[in-house]
N, C-alpha and C positions, 0 to 999 in steps of 0.2 A: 504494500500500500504506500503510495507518493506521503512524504511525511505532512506535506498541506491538508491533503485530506483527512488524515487520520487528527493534526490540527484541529482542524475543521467540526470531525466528528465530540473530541474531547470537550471545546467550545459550546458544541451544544447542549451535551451530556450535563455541563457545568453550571448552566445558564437554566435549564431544567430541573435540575437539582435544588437550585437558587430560587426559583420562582415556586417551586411546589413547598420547600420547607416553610417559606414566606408566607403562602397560605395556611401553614400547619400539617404537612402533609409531606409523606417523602414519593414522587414519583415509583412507580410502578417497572418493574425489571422491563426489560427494552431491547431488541433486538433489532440490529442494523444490517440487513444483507449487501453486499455489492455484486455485480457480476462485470467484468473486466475492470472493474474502478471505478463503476457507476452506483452509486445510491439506489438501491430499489426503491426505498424508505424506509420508515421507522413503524416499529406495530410495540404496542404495548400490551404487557398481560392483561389478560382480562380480568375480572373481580374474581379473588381467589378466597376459597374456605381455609382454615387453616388445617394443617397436615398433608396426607395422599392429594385431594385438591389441588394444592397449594405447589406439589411438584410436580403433576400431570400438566399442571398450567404454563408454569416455567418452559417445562419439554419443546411443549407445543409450540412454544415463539418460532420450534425450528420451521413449519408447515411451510411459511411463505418462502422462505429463504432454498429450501429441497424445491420445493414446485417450480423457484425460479432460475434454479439450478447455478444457486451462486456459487462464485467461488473466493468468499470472502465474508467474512459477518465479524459484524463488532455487538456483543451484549455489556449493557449496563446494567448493576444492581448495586445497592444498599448492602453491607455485612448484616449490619440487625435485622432489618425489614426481610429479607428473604432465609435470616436462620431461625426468626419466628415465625414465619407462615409456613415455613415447612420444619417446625420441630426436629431444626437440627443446633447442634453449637456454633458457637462462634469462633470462625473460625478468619485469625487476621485483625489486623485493628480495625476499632468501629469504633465513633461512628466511620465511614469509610462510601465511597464512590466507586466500584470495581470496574473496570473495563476490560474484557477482552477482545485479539484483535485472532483472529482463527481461520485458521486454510486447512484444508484436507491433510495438510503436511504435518498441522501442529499447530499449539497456540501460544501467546505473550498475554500473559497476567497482568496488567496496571493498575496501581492502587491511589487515591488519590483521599489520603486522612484528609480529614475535618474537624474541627470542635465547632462546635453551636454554642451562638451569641444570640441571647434571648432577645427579642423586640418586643414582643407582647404576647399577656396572655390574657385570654378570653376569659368573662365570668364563669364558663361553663367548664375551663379548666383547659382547654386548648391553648398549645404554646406556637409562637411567630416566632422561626427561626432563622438566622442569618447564617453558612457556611463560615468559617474562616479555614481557608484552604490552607493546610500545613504543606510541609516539601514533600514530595513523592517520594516515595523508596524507587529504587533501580526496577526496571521493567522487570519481569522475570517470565525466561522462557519456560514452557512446560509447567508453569506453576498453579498449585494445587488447587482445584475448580470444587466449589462444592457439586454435589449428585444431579440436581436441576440444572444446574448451567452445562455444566461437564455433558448431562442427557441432549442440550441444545446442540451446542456445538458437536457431537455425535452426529444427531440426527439431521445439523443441517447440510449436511454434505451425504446422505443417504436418498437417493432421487424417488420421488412419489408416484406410483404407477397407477393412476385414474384414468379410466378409458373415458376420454372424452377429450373434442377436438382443443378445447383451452385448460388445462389443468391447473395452471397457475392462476385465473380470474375465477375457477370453481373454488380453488385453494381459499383465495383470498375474501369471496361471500360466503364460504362456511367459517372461516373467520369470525368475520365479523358479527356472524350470525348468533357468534357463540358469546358475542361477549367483548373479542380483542378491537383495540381503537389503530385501527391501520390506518397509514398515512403513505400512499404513494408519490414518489417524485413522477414529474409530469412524464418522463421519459415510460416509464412502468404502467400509467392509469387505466384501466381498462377503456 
């Protein structure tokens, strides 16, 4: 990946981050397909139950990315946010921004610490959070993926055999059907 884009990708990732803790809320794990260096777009999980849910949901970010037969995905998630929806530990510092950057060949881990700076909190007990982005630790090749993301990246280089002339635009209304908020770059829209 041209390191502008992959730039490009972190930017948003951070700006999302930034704008969801703002409203009290940590964005939702995120999956970015490319295919030759192109942006499919961005789908985010759908509303997830906490536990088996919670990981089936993860998984499934692969669906758009195999149907489009990328060869390239970046997933974002939260440490805490996605080791409580799927009752696992924490694993890695949190609070924390994860990115991975993942080819058929292998992946690069990016960590991206945070501590939250309170702006307000609600009578009802909801807090308004500000990021304060600490340094990055070193990229790390091959590095340890929890079970959900690890199952994405998996499965999105596993190609999806649906008999029908567009599989990728069936892909992407069962999607959404289900639940996920897909967002195509113009180049991809049905």
């Amino acid at each position: 990946m041209e390191a502008r884009v992959w730039d490009a990708l972190v930017s948003v990732a951070k700006k999302a981050y930034t704008a969801g803790l703002g409203e009290g809320a940590v964005p939702r794990p995120l999956i970015m397909p490319l295919v030759r260096g192109e942006l499919i777009g961005m789908i985010w999980v759908r509303p997830l139950k906490v536990g088996q849910d919670a990981l089936t949901g993860i998984a499934e970010l692969s669906n758009i990315a195999a149907a489009a037969r990328a060869d390239e995905v970046v997933l974002a998630w939260e440490t805490h946010d996605v080791a409580t929806a799927c009752e696992l530990p924490i694993v890695g510092p949190a609070p924390c921004l994860n990115m991975v950057l993942a080819t058929q060949d292998g992946h690069v881990l990016h960590q991206f610490p945070y501590t939250e700076q309170l702006l307000s909190r609600s009578s009802d007990g909801w807090a308004s959070v500000a990021p304060d982005w600490m340094p990055a630790p070193a990229p790390q090749p091959g590095g340890e993926l929890v079970p959900p993301i690890q199952a994405a990246v998996n499965y999105s280089f596993t190609p999806i055999d649906i008999d029908h002339p567009d599989p990728f635009g069936v892909t992407v209304v069962l999607m959404e059907e289900d639940g996920y908020r897909v967002s195509l770059t113009e180049a991809f829209t049905r």
